[in-house]
C-alpha positions as CSV (number, residue, x, y, z in Angstrom):
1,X,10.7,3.1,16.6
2,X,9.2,2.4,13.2
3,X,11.5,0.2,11.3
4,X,11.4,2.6,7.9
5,X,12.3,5.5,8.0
6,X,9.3,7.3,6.0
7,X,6.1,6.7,4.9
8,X,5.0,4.2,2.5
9,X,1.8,5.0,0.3
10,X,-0.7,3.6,-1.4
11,X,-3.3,4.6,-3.3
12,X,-6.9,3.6,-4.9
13,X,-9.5,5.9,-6.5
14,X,-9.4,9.1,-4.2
15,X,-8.2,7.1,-1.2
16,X,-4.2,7.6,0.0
17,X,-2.7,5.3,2.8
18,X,0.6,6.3,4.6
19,X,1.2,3.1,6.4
20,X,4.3,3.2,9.6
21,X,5.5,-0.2,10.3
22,X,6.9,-1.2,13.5
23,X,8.0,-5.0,15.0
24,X,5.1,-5.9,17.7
25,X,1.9,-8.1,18.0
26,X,-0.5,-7.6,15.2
27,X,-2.2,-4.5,16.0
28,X,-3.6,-2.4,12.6
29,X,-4.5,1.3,13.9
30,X,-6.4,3.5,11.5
31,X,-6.4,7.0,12.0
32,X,-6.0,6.2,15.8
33,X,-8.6,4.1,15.7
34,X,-8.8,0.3,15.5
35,X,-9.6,-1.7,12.3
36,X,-12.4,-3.5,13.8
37,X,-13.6,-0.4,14.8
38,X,-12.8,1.8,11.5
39,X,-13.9,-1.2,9.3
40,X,-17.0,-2.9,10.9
41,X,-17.0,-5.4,7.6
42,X,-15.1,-8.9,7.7
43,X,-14.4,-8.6,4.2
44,X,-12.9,-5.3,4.2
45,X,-10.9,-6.3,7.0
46,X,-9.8,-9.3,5.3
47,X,-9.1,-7.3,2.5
48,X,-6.5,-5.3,4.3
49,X,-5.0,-8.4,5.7
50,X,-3.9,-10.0,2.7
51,X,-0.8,-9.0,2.1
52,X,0.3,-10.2,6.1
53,X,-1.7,-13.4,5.7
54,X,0.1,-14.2,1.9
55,X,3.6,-13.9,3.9
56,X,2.0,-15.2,7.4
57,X,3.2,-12.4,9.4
58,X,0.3,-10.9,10.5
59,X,1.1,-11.4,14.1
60,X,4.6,-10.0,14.0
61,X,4.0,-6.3,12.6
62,X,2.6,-3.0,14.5
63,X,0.9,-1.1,11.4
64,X,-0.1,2.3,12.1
65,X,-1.8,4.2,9.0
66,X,-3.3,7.2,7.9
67,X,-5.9,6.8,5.3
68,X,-7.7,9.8,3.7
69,X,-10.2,10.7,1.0
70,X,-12.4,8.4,-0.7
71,X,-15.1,5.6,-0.3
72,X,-14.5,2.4,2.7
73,X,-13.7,0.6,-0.4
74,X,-11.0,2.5,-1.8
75,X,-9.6,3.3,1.5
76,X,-9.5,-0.9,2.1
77,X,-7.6,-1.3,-1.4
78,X,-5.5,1.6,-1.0
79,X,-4.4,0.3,2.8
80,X,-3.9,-3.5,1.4
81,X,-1.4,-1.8,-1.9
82,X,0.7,0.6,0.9
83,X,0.9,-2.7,3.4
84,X,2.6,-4.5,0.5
85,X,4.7,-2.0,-0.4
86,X,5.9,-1.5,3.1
87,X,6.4,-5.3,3.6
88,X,9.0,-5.1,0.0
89,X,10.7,-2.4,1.5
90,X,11.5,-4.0,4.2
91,X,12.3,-7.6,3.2
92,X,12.9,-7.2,-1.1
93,X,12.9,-11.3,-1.1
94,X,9.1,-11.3,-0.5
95,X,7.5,-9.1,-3.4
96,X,7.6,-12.7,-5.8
97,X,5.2,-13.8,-3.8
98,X,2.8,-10.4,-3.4
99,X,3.2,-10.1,-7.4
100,X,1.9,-13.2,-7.7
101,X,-1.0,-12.3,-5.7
102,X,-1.7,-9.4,-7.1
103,X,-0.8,-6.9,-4.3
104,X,1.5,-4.9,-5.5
105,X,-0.3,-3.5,-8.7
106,X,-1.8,-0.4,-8.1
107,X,-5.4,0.0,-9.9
108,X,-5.6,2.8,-11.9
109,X,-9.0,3.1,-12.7
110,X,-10.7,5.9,-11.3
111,X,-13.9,7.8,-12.1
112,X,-14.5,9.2,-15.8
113,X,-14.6,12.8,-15.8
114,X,-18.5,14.7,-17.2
115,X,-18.4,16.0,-20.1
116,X,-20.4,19.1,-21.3
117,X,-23.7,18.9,-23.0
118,X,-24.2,15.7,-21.4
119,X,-25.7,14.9,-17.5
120,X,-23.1,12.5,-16.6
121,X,-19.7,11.3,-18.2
122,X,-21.0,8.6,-20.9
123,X,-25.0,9.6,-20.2
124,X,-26.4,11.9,-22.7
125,X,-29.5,13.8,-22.8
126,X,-32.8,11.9,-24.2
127,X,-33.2,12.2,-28.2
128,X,-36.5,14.0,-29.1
129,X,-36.6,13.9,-33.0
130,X,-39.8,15.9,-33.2
């Protein structure tokens, strides 16, 4: 059984992890798929193994997620924020050391909305003066 009992989330741009936790061997599934296989780059990968790696306990947890909406990117950054989260909820003694990090902030920078009279948010239309 999964050792809390709800979701944990996390979120980056238009991305949203829910991230169950459970004791086992190190296995990160992804939308019932596995994270080699959901994210083919090392550095995304790495990315979402920060937070285990920080605490060395990468080989102790069973993570299973479900990530949705957004870019590979987000959905990496989103995934690495609702592991850390998950890893304070269940051992409070550990988040001095994710703060320090850097895992435990969510980013809140997302896109800018477009504005009218213009083609994109800060872009405007080329000036003619005659």
């Amino acid at each position: 059984m999964y050792l809390l009992e709800k979701a944990v989330v996390g979120r980056r741009k238009a991305a949203v992890a829910r991230v169950f936790i459970k004791e086992g061997n190190g296995t990160i599934t992804i939308n019932k798929r596995d994270l080699t296989n959901y994210f083919p780059s090392s550095i995304l990968q790495f990315v979402v193994k920060q937070p285990l790696t920080t605490l060395g306990v990468a080989e102790k947890y069973d993570i299973m997620v479900n990530l949705q909406g957004g870019g590979y990117k987000g959905q990496a950054e989103a995934l690495r924020l609702a592991i850390a989260r998950a890893l304070v909820a269940m051992n409070p003694e550990d988040k001095a050391a994710l703060r320090r990090e850097g895992f435990m902030t969510r980013d809140p920078r997302a896109v800018e909305r477009k504005k009218p009279g213009q083609p994109k948010a800060r872009k405007r239309f080329q000036f003619s003066k005659r």
